[in-house]
N, C-alpha and C positions, 0 to 999 in steps of 0.2 A: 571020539571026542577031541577035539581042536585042542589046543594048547592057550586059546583063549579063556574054551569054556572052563577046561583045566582050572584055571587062576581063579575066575569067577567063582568056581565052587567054592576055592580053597581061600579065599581071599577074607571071609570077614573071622574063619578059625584062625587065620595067621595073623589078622589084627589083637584078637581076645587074646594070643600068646604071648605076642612078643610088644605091644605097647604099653608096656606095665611101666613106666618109671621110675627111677632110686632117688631120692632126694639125697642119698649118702652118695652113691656116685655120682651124681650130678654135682655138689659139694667139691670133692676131693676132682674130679677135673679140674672146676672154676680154680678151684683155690693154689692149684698146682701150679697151673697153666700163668695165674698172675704173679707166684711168687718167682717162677724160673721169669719172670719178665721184668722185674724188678730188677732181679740180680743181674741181667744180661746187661742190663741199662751200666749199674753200678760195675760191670766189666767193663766197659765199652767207656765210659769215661774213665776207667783207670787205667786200661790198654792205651788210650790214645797219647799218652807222655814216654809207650814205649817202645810200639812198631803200629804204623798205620795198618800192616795186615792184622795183626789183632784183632783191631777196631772196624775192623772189614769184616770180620769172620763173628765178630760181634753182633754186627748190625744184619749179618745175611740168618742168625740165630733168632736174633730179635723180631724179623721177617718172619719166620715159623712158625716162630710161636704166635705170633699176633694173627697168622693164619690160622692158626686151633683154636684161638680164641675167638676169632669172628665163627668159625662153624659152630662153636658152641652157642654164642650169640644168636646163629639159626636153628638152633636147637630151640632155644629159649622162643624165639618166635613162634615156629611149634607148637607153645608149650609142652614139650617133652622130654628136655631136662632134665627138669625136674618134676616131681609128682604133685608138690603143691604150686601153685597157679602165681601165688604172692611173689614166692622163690624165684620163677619165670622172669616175672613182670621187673623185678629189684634188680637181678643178677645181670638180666638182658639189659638194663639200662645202664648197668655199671660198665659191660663189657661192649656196650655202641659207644661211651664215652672212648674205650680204650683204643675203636679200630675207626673213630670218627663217624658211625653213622647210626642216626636214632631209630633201634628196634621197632617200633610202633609204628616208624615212616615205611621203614625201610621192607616189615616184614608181610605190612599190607599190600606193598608193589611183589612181593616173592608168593603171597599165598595165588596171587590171579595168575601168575605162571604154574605153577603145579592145577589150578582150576581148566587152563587150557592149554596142558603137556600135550603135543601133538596138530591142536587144533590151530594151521600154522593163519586162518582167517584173521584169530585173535589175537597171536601172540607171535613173533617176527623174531624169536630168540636173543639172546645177548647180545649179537650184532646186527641187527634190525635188517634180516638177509632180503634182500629184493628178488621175486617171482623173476623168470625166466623171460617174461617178457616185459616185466619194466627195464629189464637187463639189457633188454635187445634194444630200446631206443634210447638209450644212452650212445652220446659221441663216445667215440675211441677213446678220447684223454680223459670224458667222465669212469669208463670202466674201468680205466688204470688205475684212476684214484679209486677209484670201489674196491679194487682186488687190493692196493696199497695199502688203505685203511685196516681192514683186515689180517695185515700181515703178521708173523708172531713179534716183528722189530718193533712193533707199536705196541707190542702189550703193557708195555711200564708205564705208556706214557696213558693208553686209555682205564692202567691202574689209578695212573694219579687221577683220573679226572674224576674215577671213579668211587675214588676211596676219602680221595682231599678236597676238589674243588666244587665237584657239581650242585652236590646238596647244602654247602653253604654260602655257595654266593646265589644259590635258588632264595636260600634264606633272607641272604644281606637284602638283594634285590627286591623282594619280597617286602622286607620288613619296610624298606624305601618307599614303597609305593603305596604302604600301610599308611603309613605317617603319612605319607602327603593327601591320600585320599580322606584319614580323619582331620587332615588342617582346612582343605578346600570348603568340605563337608560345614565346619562347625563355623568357618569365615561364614557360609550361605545360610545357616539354620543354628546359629548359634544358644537358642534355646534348648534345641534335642541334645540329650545325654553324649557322651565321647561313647560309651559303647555299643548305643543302636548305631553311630556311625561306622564305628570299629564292624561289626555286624553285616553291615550292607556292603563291604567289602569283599569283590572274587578275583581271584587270581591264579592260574596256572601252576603255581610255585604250590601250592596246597590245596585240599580238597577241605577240611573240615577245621575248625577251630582249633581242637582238640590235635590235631596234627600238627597245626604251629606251634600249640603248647611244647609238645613234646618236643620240635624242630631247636625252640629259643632254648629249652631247658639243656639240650643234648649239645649244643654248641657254644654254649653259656659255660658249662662244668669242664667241654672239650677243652676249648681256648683259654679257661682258670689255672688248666693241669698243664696244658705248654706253655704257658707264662712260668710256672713254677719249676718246670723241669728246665726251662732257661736259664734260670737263678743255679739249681743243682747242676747241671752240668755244662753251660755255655751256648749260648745262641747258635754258634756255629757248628758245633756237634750236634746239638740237639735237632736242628731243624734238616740238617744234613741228613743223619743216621733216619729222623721219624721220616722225609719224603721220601726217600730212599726205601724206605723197608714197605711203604705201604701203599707206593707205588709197586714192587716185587708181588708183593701180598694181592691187589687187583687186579694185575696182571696174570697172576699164578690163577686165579679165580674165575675169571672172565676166559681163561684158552680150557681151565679142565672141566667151567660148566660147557661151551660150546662141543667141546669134545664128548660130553655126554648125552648131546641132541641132535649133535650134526655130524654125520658118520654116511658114508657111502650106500645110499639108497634108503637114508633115514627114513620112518612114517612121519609123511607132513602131509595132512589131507585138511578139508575143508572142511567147516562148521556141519554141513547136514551129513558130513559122512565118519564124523567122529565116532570114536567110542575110546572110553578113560581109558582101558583094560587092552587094549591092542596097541594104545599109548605105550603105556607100561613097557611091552615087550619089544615095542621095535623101534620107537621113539627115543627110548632109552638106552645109555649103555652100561657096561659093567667093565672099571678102568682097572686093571692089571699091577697095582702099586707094589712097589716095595717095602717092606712091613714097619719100614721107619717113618716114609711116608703117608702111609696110610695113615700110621700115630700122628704125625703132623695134619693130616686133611680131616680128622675125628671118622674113619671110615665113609667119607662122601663119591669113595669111588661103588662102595656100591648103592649105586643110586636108583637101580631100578628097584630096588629095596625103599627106598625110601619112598618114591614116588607111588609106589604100590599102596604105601601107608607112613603118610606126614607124623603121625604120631607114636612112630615105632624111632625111637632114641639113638643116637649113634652108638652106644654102648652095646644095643643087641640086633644091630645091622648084620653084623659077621652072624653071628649064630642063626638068626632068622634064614641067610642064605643058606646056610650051609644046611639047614633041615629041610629046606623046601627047592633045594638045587635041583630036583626036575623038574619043575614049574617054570625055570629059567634059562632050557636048554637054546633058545632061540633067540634070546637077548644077546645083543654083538657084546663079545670080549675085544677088549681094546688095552694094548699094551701101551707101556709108559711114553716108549717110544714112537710109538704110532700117534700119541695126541697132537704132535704140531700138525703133522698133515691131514687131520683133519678140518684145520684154517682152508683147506682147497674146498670144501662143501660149503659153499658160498648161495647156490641159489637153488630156488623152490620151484620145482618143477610141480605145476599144477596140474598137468593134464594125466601124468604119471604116477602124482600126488604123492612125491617121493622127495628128498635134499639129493642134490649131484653138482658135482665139483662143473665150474669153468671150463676145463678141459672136455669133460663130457657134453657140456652146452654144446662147445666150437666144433665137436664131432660131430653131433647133430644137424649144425645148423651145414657143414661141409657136403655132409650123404644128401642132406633135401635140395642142396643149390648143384652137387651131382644129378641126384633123380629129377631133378624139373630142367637139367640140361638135355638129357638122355630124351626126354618130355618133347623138351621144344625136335630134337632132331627127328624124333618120330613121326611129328603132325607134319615139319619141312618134308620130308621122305615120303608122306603120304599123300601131299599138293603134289608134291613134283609130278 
């Protein structure tokens, strides 16, 4: 028996174990998690009147925690949390206000990557990795900037975009073109209501009504609570320490989920040769943390745990592995160390249906322009 069919068997007894949820730990996280962030804050303006590293040391705290709080936040997306659904839906939206991005939006774009873990047709990973031969016709200076983009020296900054600017100026933009399309609208048919006009309204920036709701609400509550943290600690701190930390936090995010997809000879196949469960084990990896960090990450390094079953909690991530750790003999370990160079698995080898770094492409493409020289001197050899 394969190590596939292995999991298949074992796979919906280790759902019925271990996705039970504590609404009491679920609780005593959140509430932990936002009081140490409180305080860090109320450090961090009291440190800064007495040594800038302080207020350094402050804000790289502040960074951590608001990383445990967004995985908790993914949790809540989830729903598994917490055991009650309400708990989920409240705590998730209080804790998207904290790391700037609205659960509902955010968790609908995260559930269709776990729907096509592997399946690299549908899903082009955190850094939208281009196949091997869109790679190949790009000019020289477009692949520099491809491999450039990607480097770990940009992580802060595709944090910030990630965590601070994209989903609210999707917003701003959005609401912009709102308003003008109900003003054109109601100048042209000024008897029809403002909200069949509001209605016949599409835009890129969102897919359903109900997603703007939540977009204006989550950005609405965001921008009330940095207006206010202004007033409490000073403009300049304030907005220092919050892009600062949450840029780290996107950055920290974006290189440890790539590292958990993109790994040397990763499973990245096509749509007709999918399967979830072979996903699981080769698609995925299992990251090596340090037992501080892992508190800080809510256990998201082991992920092929997760990905096995969205609805197993990060409270019984560790446990679940550790009972069914034969099951996951094949899944790449991956040391702490070892995550940035995984930034060099950049492109999707289709034919091999496999991730392999740059340097493996140029290997490749070196031995075929050897063998089709060898080629050419053969057929001359064979005229003469």
């Amino acid at each position: 028996m394969t190590s596939i069919d292995m999991l298949k068997e074992e796979k919906q007894a280790i759902g019925l174990r271990y996705a039970n949820s504590d609404d009491r730990k679920g609780l005593m996280q959140v509430l932990s998690g936002l009081a140490a962030l409180i305080l860090l804050w109320w450090a961090a303006a009291w440190s800064c009147r007495i040594s800038c590293w302080l207020t350094a040391a402050a804000g790289i705290l502040i960074a951590l925690f608001t990383t445990r709080l967004f995985l908790l936040m993914h949790d809540c997306g989830h729903g598994c949390l917490f055991r009650s659904q309400s708990l989920n839906r409240r705590f998730g939206f209080m804790l998207g206000v904290v790391v700037g991005l609205p659960l509902h939006v955010w968790s609908k774009r995260h559930a269709f990557h776990h729907a096509t873990n592997g399946d690299w047709d549908k899903f082009r990973g955190v850094l939208s990795i281009l196949t091997v031969d869109e790679y190949a016709v790009l000019t020289k200076a477009q692949q520099r900037k491809y491999r450039w983009l990607r480097s770990i020296a940009l992580a802060p900054y595709g944090g910030f975009m990630y965590m601070v600017l994209s989903l609210r100026l999707a917003w701003l933009k959005g609401t912009l073109d709102l308003i003008l399309h109900v003003l054109n609208r109601k100048a042209a048919q000024p008897k029809i209501p403002i909200r069949r006009h509001a209605a016949s309204f599409q835009t890129k920036h969102w897919r359903t009504a109900n997603d703007y709701r939540h977009l204006c609400w989550n950005n609405i509550v965001s921008l009330s609570l940095c207006v206010c943290m202004c007033f409490a600690v000073g403009p300049v701190l304030f907005f220092g320490i919050y892009f600062a930390s949450l840029s780290l936090v996107g950055g920290l995010i974006i290189v440890l989920t790539h590292g958990h997809h993109n790994f040397e000879h990763a499973y990245a196949t096509d749509t007709s040769h999918w399967d979830c469960d072979a996903a699981t084990l080769y698609s995925t990896s299992f990251v090596i943390l340090p037992s501080w960090l892992n508190w800080f990450t809510a256990s998201a390094a082991y992920h092929h745990i997760h990905h096995l079953s969205a609805a197993i909690p990060n409270y019984s991530l560790v446990d679940c592995h550790n009972a069914y750790e034969h099951l996951f003999t094949e899944v790449t370990r991956l040391r702490l160390s070892q995550i940035p160079g995984t930034l060099k698995y950049i492109l999707w080898d289709t034919r091999a249906q496999r991730i392999i770094s740059v340097a493996e492409y140029e290997h490749q493409m070196t031995r075929c322009a050897v063998a089709a020289a060898h080629g050419d001197r053969r057929e001359a050899a064979a005229a003469g």
